[in-house]
N, C-alpha and C positions, 0 to 999 in steps of 0.2 A: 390398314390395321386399326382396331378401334383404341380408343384413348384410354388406357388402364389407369391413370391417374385419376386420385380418388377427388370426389367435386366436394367445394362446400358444403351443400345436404346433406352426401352422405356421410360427411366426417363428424358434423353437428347429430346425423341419427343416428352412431356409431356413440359418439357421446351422450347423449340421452340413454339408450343403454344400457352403459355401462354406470351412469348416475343411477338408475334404477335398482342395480344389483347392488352397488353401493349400500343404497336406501334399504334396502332387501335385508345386507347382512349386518349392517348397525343396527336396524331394531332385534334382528335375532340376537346380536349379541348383548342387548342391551336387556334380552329376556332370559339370556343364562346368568347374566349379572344378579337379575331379580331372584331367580333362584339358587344361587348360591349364598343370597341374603336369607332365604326360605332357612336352608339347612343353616345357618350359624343359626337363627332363633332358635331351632327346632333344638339344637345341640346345647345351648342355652338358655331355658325357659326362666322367663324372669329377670334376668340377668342384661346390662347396657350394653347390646354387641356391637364389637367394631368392624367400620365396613374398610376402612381406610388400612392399608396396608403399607410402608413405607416401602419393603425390602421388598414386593410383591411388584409394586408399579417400577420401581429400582431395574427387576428384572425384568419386564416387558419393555420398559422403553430401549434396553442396552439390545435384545434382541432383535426389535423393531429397525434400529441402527446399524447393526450387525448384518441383517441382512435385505437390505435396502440394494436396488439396482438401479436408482434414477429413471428419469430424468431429475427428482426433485434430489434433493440431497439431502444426507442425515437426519439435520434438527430441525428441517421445515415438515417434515416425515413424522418428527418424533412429536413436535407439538401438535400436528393433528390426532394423534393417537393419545397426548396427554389431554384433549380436550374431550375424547370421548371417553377417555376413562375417567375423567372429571364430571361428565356428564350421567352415566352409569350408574354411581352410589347415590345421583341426587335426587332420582325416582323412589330410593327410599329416605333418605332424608338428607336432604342442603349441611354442608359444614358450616360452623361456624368459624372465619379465621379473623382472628383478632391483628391487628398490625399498626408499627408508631405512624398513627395519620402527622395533618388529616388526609381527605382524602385526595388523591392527586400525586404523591411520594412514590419516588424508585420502591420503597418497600412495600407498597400495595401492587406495584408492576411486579416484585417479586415474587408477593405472594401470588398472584395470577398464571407468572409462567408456573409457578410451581404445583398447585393445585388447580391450575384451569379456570375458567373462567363461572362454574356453573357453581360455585359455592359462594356464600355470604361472607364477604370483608365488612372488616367491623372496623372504623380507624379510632387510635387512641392517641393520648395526648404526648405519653410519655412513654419509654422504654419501662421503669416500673410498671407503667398500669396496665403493657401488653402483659407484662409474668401476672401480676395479679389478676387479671380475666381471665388469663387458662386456669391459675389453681382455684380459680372460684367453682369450677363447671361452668362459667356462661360463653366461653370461646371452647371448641375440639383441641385448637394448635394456638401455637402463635408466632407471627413473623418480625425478626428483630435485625438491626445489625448488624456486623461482627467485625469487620474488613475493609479497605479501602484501600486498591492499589500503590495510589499513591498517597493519600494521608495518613493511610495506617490501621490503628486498631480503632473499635471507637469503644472506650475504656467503659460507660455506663454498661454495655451489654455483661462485660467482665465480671464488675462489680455486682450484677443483678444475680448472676449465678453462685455466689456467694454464702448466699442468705434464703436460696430457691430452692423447692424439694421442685422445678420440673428437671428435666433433663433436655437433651438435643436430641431429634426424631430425624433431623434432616439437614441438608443444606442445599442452597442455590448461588448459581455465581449471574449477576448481570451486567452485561457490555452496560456501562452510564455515558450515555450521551446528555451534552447539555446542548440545551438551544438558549438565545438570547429572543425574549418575547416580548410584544407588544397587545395593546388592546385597543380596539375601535378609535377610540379618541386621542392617541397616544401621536405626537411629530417627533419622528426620528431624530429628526434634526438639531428637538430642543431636549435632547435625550441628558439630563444634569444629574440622575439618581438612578441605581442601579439596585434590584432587591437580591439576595438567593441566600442560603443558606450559607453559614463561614466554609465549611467543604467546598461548598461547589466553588465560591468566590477563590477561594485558594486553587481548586481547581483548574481554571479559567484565567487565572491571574498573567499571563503572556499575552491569551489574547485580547482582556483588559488595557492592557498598557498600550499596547497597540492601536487597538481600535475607539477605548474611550479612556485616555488618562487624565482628563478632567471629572468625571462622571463620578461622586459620591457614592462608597459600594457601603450597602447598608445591610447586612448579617442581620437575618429573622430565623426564628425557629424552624421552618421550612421551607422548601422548595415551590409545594402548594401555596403556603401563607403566601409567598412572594408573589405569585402568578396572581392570587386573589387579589390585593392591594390595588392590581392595575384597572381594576375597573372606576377608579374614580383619579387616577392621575395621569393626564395628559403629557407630563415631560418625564417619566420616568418607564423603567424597562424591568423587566425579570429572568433570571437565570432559570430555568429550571428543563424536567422533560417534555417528552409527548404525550402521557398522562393528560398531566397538568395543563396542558396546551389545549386538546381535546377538550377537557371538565370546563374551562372559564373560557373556553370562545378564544383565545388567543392567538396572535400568527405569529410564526417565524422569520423575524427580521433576521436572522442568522442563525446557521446548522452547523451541530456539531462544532463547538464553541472553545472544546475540551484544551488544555495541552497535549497532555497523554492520549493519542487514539487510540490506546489498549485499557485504557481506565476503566475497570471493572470490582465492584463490590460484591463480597461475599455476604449472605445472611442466612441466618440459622433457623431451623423450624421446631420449636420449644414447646413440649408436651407432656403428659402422665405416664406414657407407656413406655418400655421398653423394649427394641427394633430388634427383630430374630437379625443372623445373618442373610447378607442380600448375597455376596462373594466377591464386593469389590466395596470394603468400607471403611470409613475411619473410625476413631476414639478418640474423645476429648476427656482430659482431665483437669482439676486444680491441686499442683502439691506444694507443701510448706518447708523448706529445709532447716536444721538448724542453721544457726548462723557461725562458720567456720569456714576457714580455708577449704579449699577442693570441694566445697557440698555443691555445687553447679556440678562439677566433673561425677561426681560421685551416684545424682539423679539420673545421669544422661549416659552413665556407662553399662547398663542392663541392656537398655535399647541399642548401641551399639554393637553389643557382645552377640544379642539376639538379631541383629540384621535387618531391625524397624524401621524404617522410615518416619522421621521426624518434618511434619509437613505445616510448623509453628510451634512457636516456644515462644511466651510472651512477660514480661515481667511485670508486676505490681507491686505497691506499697502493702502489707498486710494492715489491716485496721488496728492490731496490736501488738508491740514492741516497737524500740528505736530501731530503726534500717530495717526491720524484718521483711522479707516479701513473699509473694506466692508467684509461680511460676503457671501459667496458661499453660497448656501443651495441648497440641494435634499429632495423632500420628495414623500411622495407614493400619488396619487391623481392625479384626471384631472382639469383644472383652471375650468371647465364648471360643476363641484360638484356644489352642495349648499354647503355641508360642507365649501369647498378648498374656494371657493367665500366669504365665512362670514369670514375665516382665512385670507383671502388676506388683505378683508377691515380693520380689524385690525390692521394688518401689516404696512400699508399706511397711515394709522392716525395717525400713531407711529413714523415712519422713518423717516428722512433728506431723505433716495431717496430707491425707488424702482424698480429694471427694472424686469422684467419677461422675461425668456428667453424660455419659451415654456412651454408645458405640450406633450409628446411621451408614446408609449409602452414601458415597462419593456422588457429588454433584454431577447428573446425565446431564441435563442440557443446561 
């Protein structure tokens, strides 16, 4: 009987192909993309059209997920799909995404898984100066902090929303791995200074103790700044990612470095517009109570009664009065519910102040 088992050749031109048809149906679809850019001009003459859709890519990536059969699984799946939908609007014109550099930072990786890789990251100095470059027009979005598993909130992003006419367009959650890095000239062995960012270093602080508790940990503005440093010191090391590793040439004297192996940060995607419903989204607010007995109880018992899901509640100092504060909130819902709508007016009857900072998709990948 002859040998039915398929040969190297032919599974290699079984593969070719099927990469052809591939080839085939990405540029078709990258030419419905173009016309569908055709008809928004057409529908708006004169007028700044948007190509970018939050609630739109929201819903292709969940069905892309949805109905995945492997080999590959889910989000290896989805990020190829988020790079060619990333790729798509850039035939008509590259995004601008602004983000706290510089560059080499979890939050330019963030913005990358988020928006893909085919748009312009712009890195900035400060968490102010990303809100100031989206309201100028010279950033589309911008990508910022918010979250940190395990160290928490990170209070400037809080504060920046304050005093900001943008809103939240989005969120991303990223696994944070830290590596411990070295550079060319760097002896492990005379390793006596250690750079990363105060996060990471608190991050990491187990396996510090451990592995180097002579080593001076020295807290710089970033994870990037740390990794740069090393090009000119032979006894010292850097916390940071793979990014960063990658951009200055650096190797990984040690992986995954973290205590937490579930450490992952959340960060927000901060814009002009505001996000139709996607059908799987949250709501952020800032509200102000007076200051009395039961006014916590009193904020929190609408969304209760209505069956909301509170997915963060965060407290501040307000900038004016003794004790006053503001309360963060997340919660699951679009402001365009009936429900979230009968919960808002509530809220607004009740409060000294309200600001609404968006309603976005629930973070896909």
């Amino acid at each position: 009987m002859a040998d039915d088992k398929p040969t190297l050749d032919s599974l290699r031109g079984q593969i070719d192909a099927v990469d052809q048809q591939i080839q085939k149906l990405l540029n078709q679809r990258a030419r419905f993309a173009q016309q569908v850019a055709d008809v928004k001009q057409a529908e708006q003459p004169g007028e700044k059209v948007v190509f970018y859709r939050p609630e739109r890519e929201a819903q292709v990536l969940r069905r892309v997920m949805e109905r995945n059969e492997g080999p590959l699984n889910e989000e290896t799946v989805a990020r190829l799909f988020r790079e060619i939908m990333s790729a798509c609007p850039a035939l008509e014109e590259p995004m601008q995404i602004a983000y706290l550099g510089p560059e080499g930072t979890f939050t330019q990786a963030a913005a990358q898984k988020h928006f893909g890789h085919a748009v312009l990251t712009r890195p900035m100095a400060t968490i102010d100066e990303v809100f100031r470059e989206v309201e100028s027009g010279n950033a589309h979005y911008g990508v910022v902090p918010v979250e940190n598993s395990t160290e928490g909130m990170v209070n400037t992003t809080l504060d920046s929303f304050v005093h900001s006419r943008l809103i939240i367009n989005g969120e991303v959650e990223l696994r944070i791995h830290h590596h411990l890095l070295i550079g060319k000239s760097t002896k492990p062995e005379a390793i006596t200074r250690i750079y990363s960012h105060q996060q990471s270093l608190a991050q990491c602080r187990q396996w510090l103790d451990a592995h180097f508790p002579k080593a001076e940990r020295v807290a710089v503005s970033s994870n990037a700044e740390a990794a740069k440093r090393l090009q000119h010191e032979w006894h010292a090391a850097a916390i940071a990612g793979e990014t960063a590793a990658e951009i200055y040439s650096l190797e990984k004297h040690a992986e995954n470095i973290e205590d937490n192996p579930h450490n992952t940060t959340r960060f927000l995607i901060v814009g002009n517009t505001h996000v139709p419903p996607s059908g799987d989204d949250k709501t952020s607010i800032i509200v102000s109570m007076r200051n009395k007995p039961g006014a916590l109880y009193e904020l929190l018992e609408p969304f209760y009664k209505n069956g909301i899901s509170l997915t963060r509640i965060e407290t501040r100092p307000a900038r004016e009065g003794t004790w006053a504060y503001m309360f963060f909130i997340d919660f699951e819902g679009h402001e365009n519910d009936e429900v979230v709508r009968s919960v808002m007016k509530e809220v607004e009857d009740k409060a000294v102040y309200v600001k609404r900072l968006g309603s976005y998709p629930k973070a896909v990948l």
